[in-house]
N, C-alpha and C positions, 0 to 999 in steps of 0.2 A: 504494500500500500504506500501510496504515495505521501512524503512529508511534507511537501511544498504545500502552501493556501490553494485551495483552487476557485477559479475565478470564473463568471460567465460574462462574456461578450454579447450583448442583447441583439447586436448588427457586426456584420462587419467593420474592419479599423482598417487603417493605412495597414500594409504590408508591415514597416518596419516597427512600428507600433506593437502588430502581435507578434511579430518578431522576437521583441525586447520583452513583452511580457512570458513568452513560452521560457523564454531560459530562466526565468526564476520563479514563476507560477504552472500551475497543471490549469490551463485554460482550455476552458467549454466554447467552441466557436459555433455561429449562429451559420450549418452551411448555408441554409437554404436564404437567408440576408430578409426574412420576411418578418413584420413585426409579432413579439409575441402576447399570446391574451393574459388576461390577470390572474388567472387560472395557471398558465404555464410559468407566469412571474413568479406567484407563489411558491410553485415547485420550485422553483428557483432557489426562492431563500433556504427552501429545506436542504441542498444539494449542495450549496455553495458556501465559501466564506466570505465572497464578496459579490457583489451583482452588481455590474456596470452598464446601469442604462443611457439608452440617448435621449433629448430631449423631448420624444414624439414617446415613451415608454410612460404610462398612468404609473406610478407608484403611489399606489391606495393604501389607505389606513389597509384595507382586508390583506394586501401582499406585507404590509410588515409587521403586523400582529398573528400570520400562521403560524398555527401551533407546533413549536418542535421547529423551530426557526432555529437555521445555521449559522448564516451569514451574518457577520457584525460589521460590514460597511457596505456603503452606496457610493462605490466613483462614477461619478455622472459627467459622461460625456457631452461638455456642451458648459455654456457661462448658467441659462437658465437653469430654474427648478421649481418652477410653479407645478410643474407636473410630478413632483414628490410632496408626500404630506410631511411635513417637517414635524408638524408636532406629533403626528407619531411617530417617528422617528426620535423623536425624542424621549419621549415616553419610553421607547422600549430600548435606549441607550446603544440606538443604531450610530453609527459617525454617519458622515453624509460629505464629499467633498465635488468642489465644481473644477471649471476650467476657465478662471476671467485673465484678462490681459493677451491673451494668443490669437484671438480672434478680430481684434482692432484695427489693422490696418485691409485684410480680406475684405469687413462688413463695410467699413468706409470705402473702398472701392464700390462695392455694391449698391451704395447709397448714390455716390457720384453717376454711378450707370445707368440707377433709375433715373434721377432728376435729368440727365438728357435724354433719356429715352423718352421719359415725359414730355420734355419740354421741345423737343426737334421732332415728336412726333415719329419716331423709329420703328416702335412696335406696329403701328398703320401702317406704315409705308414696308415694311420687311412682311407683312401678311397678304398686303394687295400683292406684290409682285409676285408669292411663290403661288396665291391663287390665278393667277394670269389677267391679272384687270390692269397691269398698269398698261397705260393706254401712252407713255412718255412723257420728257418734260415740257411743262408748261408754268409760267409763272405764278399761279397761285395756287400752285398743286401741293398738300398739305404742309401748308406755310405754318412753321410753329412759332417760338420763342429764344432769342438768343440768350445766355447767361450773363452775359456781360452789364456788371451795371444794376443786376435783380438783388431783390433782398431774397439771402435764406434765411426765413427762420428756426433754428434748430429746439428741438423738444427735452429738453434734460440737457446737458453740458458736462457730461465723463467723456472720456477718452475715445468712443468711436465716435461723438457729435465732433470732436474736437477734431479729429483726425478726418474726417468730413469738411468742418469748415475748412482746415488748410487744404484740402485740393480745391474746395470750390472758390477760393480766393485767386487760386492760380485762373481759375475762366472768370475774374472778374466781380465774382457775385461781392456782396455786403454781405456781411453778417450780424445776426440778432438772435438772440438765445431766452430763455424760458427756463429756469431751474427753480428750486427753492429757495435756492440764496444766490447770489450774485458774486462772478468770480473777480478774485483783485487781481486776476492779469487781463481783465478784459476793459474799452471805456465803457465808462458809466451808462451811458444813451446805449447802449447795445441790451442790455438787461430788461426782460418783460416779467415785472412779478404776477400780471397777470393775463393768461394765456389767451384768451378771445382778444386782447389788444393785441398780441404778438399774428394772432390768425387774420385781423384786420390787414394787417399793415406789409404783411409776408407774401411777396410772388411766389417762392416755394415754405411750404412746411413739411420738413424734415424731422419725422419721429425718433427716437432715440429714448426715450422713456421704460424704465423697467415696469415688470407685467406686477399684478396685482387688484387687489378690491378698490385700493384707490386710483386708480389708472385707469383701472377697466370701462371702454368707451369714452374715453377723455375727448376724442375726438365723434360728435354726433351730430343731431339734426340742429342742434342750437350754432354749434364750434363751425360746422361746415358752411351754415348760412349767415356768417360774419367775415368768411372768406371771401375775397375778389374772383370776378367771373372768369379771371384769365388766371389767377392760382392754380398752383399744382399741390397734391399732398403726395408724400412719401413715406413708406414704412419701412424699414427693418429693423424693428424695435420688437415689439410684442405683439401676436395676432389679435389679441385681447383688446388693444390701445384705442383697436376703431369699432362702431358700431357698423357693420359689413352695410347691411340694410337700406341703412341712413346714407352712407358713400355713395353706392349703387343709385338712389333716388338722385340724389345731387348730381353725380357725374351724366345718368341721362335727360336732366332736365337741361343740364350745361351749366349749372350754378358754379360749377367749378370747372377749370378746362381739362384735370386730366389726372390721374393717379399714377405712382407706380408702388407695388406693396411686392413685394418676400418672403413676409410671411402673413398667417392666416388663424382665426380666431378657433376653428375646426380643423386644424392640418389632420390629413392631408385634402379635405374636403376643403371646396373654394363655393362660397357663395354664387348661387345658379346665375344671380342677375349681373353680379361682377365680369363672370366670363364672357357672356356673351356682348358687351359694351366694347367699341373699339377705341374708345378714350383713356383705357387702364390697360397698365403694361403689367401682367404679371408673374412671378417667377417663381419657381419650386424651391423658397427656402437655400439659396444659394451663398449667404451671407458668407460663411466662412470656406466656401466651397473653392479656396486652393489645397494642394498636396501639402505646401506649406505649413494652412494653419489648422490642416486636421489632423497634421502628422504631431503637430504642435501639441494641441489639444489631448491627442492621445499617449505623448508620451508626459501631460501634465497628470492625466489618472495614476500612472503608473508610478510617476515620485508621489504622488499620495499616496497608493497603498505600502509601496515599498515603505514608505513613513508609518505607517499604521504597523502594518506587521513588524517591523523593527519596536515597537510602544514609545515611536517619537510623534511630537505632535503636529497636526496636517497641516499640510501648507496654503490648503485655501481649501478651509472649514464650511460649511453650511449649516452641521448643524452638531 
């Protein structure tokens, strides 16, 4: 029998990721890459000493209170963990550890990719011509928005808003922010303490906000309809952040000109009205999606448990 912890893989990881964990852990690979139910979770915790899920994995009060439970940590693949019940986890003196900082400059690309894809109108114009409608150019043929000169305003102010503003300064943009408190390396006039004036005044709003009861739908039918007709929103913050519903209404009435969102309040379900709108660009959750920051990512699980199992303490705790 083996002495090493053994670990489960809830998805596949980078290559060198499970690479690095086979040579000091007995790890459970997910062949088939499919997600599992709460039922198979469960099982989990019984078999394993650690289960490492991703952030599309429900970890329910019922998976960390089964009875005759093994596992005493949760390395969660990914910065989130709205999808872990923390307080049970707590309760039952689970550790619990994330992945933040590795993914910040990937998701600030992503951010940059939407607001022009929004704002030049790309996602229309790359869907007419592989359906065969473009008919060539012509002058006022999906004429969008230049950045140059536009206000972003960003939603929260950590490290991927941050790392957003400074590309979007390189095309030009202004920057204005929305946090709880007001940063002293920023000037003073850039600060919105409060959010519907930043939604006022903002050609793009750029999310950035962590998930939560107090977050949840920050942006809805009141936030959207203080928005400029020619604004754009953008997400890759939290699917939670927006009321899908209330977007969908706004972006086909035209109250707003255009979305681009990443992630989804339902992943991997996308609101039926959103899809079918060609004013919203949307992506499957690509935020961190270089080799880089997933290799990143997954070799930060593995100095956390390697820290656990050694009974030193984690490097980036959750619970």
């Amino acid at each position: 029998m083996s002495s090493k912890p053994k670990i489960l893989l809830t998805r596949r990881w980078p290559e060198a990721v499970e690479a690095r964990l086979s040579s000091t852990y007995e790890v459970v690979l997910n062949g088939t890459d499919t997600p599992l139910s709460e039922t198979e979770l469960a099982q989990a915790m019984l078999e394993n000493d650690a289960v490492c899920p991703t952030v599309t994995d429900k970890i329910t009060r019922a998976v960390l209170t089964v009875e005759g439970r093994r596992a005493r940590i949760i390395g969660n693949y990914g910065a989130g963990f709205e999808h872990i019940d923390l307080a049970a986890a707590r309760e039952q003196d689970i550790a619990v550890s994330n992945t933040p900082d590795v993914l910040t400059e990937a998701t600030a690309d992503i951010a940059l990719t939407l607001i022009l894809m929004a704002m030049r109108r790309a996602g229309e114009g790359e869907r007419e011509l592989r359906a065969g409608a473009w008919t060539g150019w012509r002058p006022t043929h999906l004429v969008g928005q230049s950045l140059s000169g536009k206000l972003l305003g960003l939603v929260g102010f950590g490290r991927i808003a941050r790392a957003t503003a400074k590309r979007a300064e390189a095309f030009g943009m202004r920057i204005a922010y929305h946090s709880r408190r007001p940063a002293p390396d920023m000037p003073q006039d850039a600060y919105f303490a409060d959010l519907g004036e930043l939604a006022e005044r903002a050609d793009v709003l750029s999310l950035h906000a962590p998930g939560g009861a107090e977050t949840r739908h920050m942006v809805d039918t009141a936030l959207l309809a203080r928005m400029p007709a020619h604004a754009v929103l953008v997400n890759t913050g939290r699917g939670t952040l927006i009321d899908e519903a209330a977007l969908a209404e706004a972006l086909a009435a035209r109250s707003i000109a255009a979305a681009g969102l990443d992630v989804y309040e339902a992943e991997p379900k996308v609101h039926p009205a959103l899809v079918d709108l060609p004013n919203v660009v949307l992506l499957p959750h690509l935020g961190s999606a270089t080799i880089e920051a997933r290799t990143a990512m997954g070799m930060k699980v593995a100095d956390n448990l390697d820290r656990f199992f050694a009974g030193e303490p984690l490097l980036d705790p959750v619970a």
